[in-house]
DRENBA-787035 format. One record per residue (C-alpha): residue in three letters; x, y, z. Coordinates in steps of 0.001 Angstrom, whole numbers, padded with zeros to 6 digits, always signed. Last residue first. Layout:
<atoms>
alaXYZ/...
</atoms>
This chain:
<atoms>
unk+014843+084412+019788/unk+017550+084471+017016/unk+019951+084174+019741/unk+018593+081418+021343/unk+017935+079340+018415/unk+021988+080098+017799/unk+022897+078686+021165/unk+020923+075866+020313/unk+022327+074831+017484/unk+025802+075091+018764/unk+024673+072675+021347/unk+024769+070076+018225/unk+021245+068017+018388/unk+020511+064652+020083/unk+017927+065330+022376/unk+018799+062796+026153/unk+015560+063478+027525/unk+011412+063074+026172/unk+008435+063598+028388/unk+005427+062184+027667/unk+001484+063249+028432/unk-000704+060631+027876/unk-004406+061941+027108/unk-007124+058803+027496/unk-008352+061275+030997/unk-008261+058882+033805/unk-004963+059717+034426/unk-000973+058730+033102/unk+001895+060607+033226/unk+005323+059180+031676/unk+009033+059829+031800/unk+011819+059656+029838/unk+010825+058743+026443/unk+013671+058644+024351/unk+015455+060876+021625/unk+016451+061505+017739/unk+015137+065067+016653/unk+013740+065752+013584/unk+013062+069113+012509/unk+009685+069810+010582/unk+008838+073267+012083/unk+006403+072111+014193/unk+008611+068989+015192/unk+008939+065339+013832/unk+009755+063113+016520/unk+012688+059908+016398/unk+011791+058204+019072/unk+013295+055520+021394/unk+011668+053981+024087/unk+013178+054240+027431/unk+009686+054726+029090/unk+007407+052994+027490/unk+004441+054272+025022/unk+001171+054232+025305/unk-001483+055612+022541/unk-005226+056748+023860/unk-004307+060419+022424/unk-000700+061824+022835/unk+000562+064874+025190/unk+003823+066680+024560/unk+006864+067274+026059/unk+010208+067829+024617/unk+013278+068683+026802/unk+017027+069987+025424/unk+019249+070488+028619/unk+018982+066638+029460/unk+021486+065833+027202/unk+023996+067576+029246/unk+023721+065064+032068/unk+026063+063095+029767/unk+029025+065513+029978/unk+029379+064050+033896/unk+029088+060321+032331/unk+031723+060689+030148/unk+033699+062645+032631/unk+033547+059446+034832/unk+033977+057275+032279/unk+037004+058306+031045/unk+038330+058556+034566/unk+037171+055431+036054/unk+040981+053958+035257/unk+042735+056373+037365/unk+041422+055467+040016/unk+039460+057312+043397/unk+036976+059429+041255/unk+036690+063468+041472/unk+035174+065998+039347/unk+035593+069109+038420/unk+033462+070606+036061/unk+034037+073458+033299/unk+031351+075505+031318/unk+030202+075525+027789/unk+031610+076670+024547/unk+031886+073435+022067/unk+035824+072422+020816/unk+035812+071881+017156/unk+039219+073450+016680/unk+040265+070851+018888/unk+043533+072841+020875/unk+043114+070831+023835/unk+042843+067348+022587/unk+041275+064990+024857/unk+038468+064597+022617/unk+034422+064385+022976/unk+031549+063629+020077/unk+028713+065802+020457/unk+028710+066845+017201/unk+030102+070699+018648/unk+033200+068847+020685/unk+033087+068014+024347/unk+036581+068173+025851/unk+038083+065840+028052/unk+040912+066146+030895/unk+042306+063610+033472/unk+044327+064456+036673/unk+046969+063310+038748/unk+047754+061787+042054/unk+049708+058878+042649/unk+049282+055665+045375/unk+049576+052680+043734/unk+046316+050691+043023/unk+046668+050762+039270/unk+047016+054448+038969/unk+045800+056207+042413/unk+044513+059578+043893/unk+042282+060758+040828/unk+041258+064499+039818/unk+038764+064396+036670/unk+038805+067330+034707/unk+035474+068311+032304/unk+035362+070529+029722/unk+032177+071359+028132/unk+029292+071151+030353/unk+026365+072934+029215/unk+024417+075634+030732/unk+022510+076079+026933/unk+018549+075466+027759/unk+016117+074595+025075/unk+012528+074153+025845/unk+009987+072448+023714/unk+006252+072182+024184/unk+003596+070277+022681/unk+000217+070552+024386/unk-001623+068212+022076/unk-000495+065343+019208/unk-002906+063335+017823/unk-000645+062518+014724/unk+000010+064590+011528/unk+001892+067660+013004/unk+003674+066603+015532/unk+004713+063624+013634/unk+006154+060955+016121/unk+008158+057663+014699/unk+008913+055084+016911/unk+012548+053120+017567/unk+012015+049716+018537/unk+012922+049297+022017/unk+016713+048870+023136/unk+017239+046791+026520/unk+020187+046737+028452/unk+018955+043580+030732/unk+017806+043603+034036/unk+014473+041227+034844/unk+012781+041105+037996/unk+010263+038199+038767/unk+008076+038734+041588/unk+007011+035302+042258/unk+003913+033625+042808/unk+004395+031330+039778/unk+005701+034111+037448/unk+004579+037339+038279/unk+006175+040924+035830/unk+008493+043373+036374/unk+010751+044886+034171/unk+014408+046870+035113/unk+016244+048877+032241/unk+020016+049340+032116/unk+020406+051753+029582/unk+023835+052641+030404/unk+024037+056061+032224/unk+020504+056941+032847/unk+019316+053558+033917/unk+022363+053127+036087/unk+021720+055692+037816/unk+018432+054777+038664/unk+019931+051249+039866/unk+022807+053532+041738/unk+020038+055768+043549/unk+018426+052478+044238/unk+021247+051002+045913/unk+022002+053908+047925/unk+026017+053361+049415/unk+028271+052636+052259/unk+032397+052177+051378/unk+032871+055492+052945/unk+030540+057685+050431/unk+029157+055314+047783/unk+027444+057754+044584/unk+029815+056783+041918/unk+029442+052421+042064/unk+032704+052629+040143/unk+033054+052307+036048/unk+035023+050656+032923/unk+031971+049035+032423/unk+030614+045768+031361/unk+026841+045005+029795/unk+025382+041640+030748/unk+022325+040867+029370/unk+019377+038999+030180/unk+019539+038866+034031/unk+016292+037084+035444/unk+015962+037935+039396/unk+013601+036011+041739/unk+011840+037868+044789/unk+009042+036089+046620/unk+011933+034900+049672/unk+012063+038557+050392/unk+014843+038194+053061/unk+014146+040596+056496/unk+013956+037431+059019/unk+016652+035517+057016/unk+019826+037573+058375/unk+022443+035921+056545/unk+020495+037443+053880/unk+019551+035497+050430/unk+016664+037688+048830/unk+016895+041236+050111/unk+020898+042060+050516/unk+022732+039253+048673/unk+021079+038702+046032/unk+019771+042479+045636/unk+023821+043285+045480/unk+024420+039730+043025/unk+021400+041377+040652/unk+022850+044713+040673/unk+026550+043530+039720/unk+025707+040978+037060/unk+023376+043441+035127/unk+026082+046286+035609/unk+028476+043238+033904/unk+030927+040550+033802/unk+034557+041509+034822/unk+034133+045506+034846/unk+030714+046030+037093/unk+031351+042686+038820/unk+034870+044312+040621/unk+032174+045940+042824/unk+031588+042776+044762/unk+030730+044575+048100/unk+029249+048108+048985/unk+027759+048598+052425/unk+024042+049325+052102/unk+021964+052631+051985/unk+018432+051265+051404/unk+015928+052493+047928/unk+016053+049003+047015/unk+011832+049113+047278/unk+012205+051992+045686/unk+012336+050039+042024/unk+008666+049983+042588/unk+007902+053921+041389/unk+006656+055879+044627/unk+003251+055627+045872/unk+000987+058389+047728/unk-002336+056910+048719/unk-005124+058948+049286/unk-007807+057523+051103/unk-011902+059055+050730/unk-014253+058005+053096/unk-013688+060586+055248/unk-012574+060110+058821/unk-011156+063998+059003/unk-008577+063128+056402/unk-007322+060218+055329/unk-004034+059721+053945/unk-002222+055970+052696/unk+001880+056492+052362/unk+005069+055624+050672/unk+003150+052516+049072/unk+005340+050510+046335/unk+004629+050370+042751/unk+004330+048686+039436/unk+002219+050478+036735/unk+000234+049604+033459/unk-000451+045980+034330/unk-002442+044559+031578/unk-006441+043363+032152/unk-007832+046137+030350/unk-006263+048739+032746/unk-004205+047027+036121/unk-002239+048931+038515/unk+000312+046630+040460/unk+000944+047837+044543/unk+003519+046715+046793/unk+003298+047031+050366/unk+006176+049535+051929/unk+003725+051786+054004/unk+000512+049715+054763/unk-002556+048638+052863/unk-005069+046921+055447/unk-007860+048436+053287/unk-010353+051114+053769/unk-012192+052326+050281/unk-013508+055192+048623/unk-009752+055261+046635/unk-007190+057848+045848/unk-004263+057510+043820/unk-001296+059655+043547/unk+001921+058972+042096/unk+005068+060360+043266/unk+008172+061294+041422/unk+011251+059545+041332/unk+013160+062690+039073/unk+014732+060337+037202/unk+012652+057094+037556/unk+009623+059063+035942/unk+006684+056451+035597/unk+003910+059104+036720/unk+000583+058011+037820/unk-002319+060392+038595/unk-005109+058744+039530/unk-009227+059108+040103/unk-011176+056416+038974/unk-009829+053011+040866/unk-011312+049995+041093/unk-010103+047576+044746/unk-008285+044381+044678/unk-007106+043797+048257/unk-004506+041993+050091/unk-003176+039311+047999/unk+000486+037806+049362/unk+003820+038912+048521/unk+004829+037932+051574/unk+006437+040570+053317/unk+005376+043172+051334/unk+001847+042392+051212/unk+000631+042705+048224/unk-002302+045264+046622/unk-003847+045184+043345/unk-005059+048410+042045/unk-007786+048551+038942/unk-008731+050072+036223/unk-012126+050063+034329/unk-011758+051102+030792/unk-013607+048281+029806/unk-011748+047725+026733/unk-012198+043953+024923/unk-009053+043010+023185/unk-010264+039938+020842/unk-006956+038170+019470/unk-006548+038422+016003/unk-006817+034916+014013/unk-003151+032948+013229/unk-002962+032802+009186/unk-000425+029800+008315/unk+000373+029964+004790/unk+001724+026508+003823/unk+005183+026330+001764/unk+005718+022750+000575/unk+008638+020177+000300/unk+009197+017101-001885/unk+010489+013611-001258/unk+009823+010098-003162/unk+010830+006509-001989/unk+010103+003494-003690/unk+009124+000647-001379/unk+007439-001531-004259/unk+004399-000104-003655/unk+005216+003150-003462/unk+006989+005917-000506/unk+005788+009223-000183/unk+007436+011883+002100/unk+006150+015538+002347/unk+008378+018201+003868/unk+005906+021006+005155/unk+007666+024482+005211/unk+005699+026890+007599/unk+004483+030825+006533/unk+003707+032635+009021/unk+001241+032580+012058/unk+001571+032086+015590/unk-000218+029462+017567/unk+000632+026457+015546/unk-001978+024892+013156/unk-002620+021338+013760/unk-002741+019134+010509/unk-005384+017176+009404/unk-004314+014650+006506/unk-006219+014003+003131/unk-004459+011561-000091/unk-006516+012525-003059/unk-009448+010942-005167/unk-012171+012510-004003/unk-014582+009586-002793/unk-011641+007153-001966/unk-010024+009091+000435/unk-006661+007851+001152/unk-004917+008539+004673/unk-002131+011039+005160/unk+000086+009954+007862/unk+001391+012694+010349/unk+004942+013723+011499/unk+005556+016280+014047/unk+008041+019235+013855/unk+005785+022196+012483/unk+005017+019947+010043/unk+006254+016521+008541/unk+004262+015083+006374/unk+004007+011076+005380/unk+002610+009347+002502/unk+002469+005379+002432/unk+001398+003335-000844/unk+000000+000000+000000/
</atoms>
């Protein structure tokens, strides 16, 4: 009897002879996603003959439904635990995602719960979690119904001074390794067990070396979350959130969104506004104490240029006008970085914000947005606000544009 076999998607199936139309019929299972899937198709004849040949199929995968309620809601954990405290529907918020600035969001609920300072908090729109946080503080006043909670972005739940260890991670492996061995050690595996988080897990995707010091530690003793935030700034270190069996799963990885294209003039775009600012740092000397861990004081000296681009050539005829800053970093071999990452605050002199119709967008995405006057500026979104209104109002950092450009924008104004 003749045989035919297909193999798709991995699995093999045998095609059975129907009589009534003539052909060979097999039902295949359609995988989740859709595309187009080779199908390698195997036929062997009576006398044992074998006979190969492969097929494109056209998988089309159906749209999911998304229903929109527009009802959000406010999960509660304990922060010990990690256990359900309360589910309660919001109307009135104000949330901002702004790491840089760690500003506060507001909700306020007609409800009394057990929520305490410290508890984390995930706000949920159309079934999607919008906004991880952790409770600075719940407000009621004169025994109204009404409870204001105040609630700071979740990453402040590493916002503890600690003493610093395993710093030699940040050059051998990565910022990624470094963080997630400091939490490690600090909140999930503590020789002191009563204060470990045993509903933590950390996922590290990347792992992104630097030439670098943990800059903020003052006597060996230093913010962890200031560091994380810094961190974010610095080297696109980007922390994620999400519950995995019961666990609060954080994942670090230098993460690079697709870049997204913003028309101020085509899209639904309201309340644009763009401010330039030109107290720039252009020079910047580094003082250090030792080279190689021997004891020898010296300094280190670079120049930003008009593209942006730095030197440590004095007499650059490209040199940008700005202002000087001293600095100082322990080694020799931060240097570089260090003034690197002093001339990066710069990029924060040139802000964009501008609201956006029912359309979210992360924080740390890139964006390449088309102004009034049809200049295109490459940035990110920095922060976010988010209400009841469908409005999102963005704020954009790190403008790539030539300073000298906006010293003559100021002029002209």
């Amino acid at each position: 009897m003749n045989n035919i076999t297909i193999n798709f998607d991995g699995q093999d199936y045998i095609a059975i002879y129907n009589k009534q139309t003539g052909y060979y019929e097999v039902n295949l299972i359609g995988p989740e996603i859709g595309g187009i899937y080779n199908t390698d198709i195997t036929f062997t004849d009576l006398i044992g003959q074998i006979y190969k040949d492969s097929k494109a199929i056209q998988i089309w995968a159906k749209e999911q439904i998304k229903i929109e309620t527009n009802k959000v809601f406010m999960w509660i954990f304990d922060y010990n635990d990690f256990n359900v405290k309360d589910i309660i529907e919001i109307s009135d918020y104000e949330i901002n995602i702004d790491e840089e600035t760690n500003a506060n969001t507001i909700i306020k609920v007609l409800k009394k719960t057990a929520a305490k300072s410290r508890d984390i908090i995930a706000v949920k729109k159309n079934n999607e979690i919008i906004y991880w946080g952790t409770i600075d503080n719940v407000s009621n006043e004169d025994g109204k119904q009404l409870y204001e909670y105040t609630i700071k972005y979740i990453t402040n739940i590493f916002n503890q001074k600690i003493k610093l260890e395993n710093e030699e991670l940040i050059r051998k492996t990565g910022v990624e390794d470094f963080i997630a061995k400091t939490i490690t050690n600090n909140f999930i595996a503590n020789a002191d067990t009563f204060i470990n988080k045993n509903y933590l897990q950390i996922d590290i995707k990347t792992h992104t070396p630097k030439q670098t010091s943990v800059t903020n530690a003052e006597n060996e003793i230093y913010n962890l979350h200031t560091w994380m935030t810094n961190c974010t700034q610095n080297y696109d270190i980007v922390y994620s959130f999400s519950i995995v069996n019961k666990k609060l799963v954080i994942t670090i990885e230098n993460k690079s969104y697709n870049k997204e294209l913003i028309d101020t003039q085509a899209q639904a775009v309201s309340n644009y506004t763009e401010v330039f600012e030109t107290n720039v740092v252009s020079k910047v000397v580094v003082l250090y104490s030792k080279v190689a861990e021997v004891e020898k004081k010296g300094e280190y000296i670079l120049y930003l240029l008009n593209d942006r681009t730095t030197t440590t050539n004095m007499k650059d005829t490209n040199r940008a006008d700005g202002r000087v800053e001293t600095v100082y970093t322990e080694n020799y071999e931060d240097a570089e970085q260090k003034a690197l990452d002093t001339m990066k605050s710069n990029s924060y002199n040139h802000n964009i914000t501008f609201n956006m119709y029912d359309r979210f967008i992360r924080v740390g995405t890139p964006i390449a947005i088309k102004t009034k006057e049809s200049v295109i500026f490459d940035t990110y979104i920095s922060a976010i606000k988010i209400t009841s209104k469908k409005f999102y109002e963005y704020t954009c950092g790190n403008i790539r544009i030539k300073f000298i450009d906006k010293l003559l924008k100021e002029r002209k104004e």
